[in-house]
C-alpha positions as CSV (number, residue, x, y, z in Angstrom):
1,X,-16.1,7.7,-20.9
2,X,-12.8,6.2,-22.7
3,X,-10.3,4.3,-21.0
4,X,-8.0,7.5,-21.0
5,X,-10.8,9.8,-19.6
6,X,-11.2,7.2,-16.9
7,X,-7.4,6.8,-16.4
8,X,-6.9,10.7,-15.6
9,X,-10.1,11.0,-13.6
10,X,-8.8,8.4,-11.0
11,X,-5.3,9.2,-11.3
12,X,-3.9,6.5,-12.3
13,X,-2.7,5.0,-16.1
14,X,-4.9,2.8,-19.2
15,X,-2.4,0.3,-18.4
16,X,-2.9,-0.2,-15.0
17,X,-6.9,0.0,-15.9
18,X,-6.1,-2.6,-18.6
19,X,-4.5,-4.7,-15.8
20,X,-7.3,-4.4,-13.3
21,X,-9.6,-5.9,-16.4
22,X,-7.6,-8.5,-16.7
23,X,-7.5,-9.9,-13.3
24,X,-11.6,-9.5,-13.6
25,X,-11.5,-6.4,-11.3
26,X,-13.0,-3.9,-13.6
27,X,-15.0,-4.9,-16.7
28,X,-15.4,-2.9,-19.8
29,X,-18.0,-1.9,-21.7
30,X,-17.3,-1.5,-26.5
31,X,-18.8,0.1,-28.2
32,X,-20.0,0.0,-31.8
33,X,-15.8,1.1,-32.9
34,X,-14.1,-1.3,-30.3
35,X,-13.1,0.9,-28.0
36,X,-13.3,0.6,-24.4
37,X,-15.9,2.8,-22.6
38,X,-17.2,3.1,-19.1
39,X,-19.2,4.7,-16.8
40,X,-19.8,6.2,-13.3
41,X,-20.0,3.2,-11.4
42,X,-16.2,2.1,-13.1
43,X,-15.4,5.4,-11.6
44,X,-16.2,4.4,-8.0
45,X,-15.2,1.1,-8.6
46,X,-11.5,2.4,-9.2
47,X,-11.2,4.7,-6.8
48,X,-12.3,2.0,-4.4
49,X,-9.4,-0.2,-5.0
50,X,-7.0,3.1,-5.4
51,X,-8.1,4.0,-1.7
52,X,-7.4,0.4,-0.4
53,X,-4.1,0.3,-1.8
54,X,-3.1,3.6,-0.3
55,X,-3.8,1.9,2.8
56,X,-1.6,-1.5,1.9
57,X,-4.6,-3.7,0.8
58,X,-3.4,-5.9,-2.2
59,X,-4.9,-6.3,-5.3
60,X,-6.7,-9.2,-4.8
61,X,-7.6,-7.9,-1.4
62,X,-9.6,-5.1,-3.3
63,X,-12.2,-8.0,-5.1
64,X,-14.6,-7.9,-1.8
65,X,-15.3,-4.4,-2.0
66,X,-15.6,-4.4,-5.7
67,X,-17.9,-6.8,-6.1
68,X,-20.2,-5.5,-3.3
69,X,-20.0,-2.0,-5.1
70,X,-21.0,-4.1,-8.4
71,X,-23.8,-5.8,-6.3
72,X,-25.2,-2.3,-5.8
73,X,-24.7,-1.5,-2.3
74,X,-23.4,2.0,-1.8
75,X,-20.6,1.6,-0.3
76,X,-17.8,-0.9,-1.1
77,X,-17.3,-1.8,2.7
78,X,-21.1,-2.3,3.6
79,X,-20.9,-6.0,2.9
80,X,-19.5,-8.7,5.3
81,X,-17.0,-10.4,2.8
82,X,-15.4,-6.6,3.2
83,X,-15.5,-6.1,6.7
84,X,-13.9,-9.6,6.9
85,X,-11.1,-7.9,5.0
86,X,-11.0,-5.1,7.3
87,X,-10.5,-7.3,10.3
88,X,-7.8,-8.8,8.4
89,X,-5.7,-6.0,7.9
90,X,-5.9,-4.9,11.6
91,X,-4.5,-7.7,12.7
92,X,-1.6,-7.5,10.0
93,X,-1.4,-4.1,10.8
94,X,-1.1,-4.9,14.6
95,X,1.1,-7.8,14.1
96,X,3.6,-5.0,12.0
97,X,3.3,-2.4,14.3
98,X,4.0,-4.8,17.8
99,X,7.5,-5.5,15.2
100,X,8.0,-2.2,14.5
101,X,7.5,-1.7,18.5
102,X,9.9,-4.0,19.3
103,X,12.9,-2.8,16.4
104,X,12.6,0.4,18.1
105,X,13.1,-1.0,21.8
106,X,16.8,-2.2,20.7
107,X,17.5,0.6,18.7
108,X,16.6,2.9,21.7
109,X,18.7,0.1,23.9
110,X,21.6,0.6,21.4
111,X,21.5,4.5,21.4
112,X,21.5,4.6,25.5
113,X,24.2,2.1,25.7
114,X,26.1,4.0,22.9
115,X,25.8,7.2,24.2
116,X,26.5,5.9,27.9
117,X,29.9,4.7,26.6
118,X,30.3,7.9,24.7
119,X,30.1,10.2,27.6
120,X,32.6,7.5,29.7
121,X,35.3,8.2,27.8
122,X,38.4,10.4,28.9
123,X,38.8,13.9,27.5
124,X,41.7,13.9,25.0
125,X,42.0,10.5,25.2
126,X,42.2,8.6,21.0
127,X,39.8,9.5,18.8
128,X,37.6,6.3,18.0
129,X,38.6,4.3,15.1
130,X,35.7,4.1,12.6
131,X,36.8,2.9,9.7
132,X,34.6,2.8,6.3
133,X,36.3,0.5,3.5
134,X,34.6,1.9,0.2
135,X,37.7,0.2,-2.0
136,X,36.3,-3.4,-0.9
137,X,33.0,-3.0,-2.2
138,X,32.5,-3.2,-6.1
């Protein structure tokens, strides 16, 4: 298949392919008229590193599973330079998620004390003053 054909079967663009060829993550075939051509296994290969991306993986964290795909193993994660990957990305993932934890301890802090002082106030007493200054910004 041409670089296009390939482009719309994984959903993504010829420039973006033509990207992944130059940082040695897919390689392409010319034939006899120059053009680029490629096959099945390109297929997989790019929807590989589309999948790990969805899930946050960099670019360059996509070469492990490439080049076990390209090594012929049928799955891109069946190789231990992979899985070495995965266990990376857990523990980024957990490292986010204990920040994320802790962001949404002080917001829920913030929201009790907020509301706490809310409901102390005095019926019909001044409204609070919360003042936006829009003219100061530019």
């Amino acid at each position: 298949m041409r670089i296009g054909e390939l482009a719309e079967r994984t959903g993504t663009t010829t420039r973006t392919l033509r990207y992944y060829e130059s940082r040695g993550l897919l390689h392409a075939h010319r034939a006899q008229n120059g053009y680029r051509t490629y096959d099945e296994s390109d297929l997989r290969l790019i929807r590989q590193i589309r999948t790990l991306q969805d899930f946050g993986f960099d670019l360059e964290g996509t070469r492990p599973f490439v080049d076990c795909l390209r090594a012929g193993h049928p799955a891109g994660d069946s190789c231990p330079a992979s899985l070495a990957v995965y266990r990376r990305k857990l523990g980024e993932l957990d490292a986010l998620i204990g920040q994320l934890q802790g962001v949404r301890a002080e917001v829920g802090a913030q929201l009790a004390r907020a509301e706490l002082e809310a409901s102390a106030e005095v019926p019909g007493g001044p409204e609070p003053r919360c003042e936006l200054n829009w003219e100061d910004e530019g």
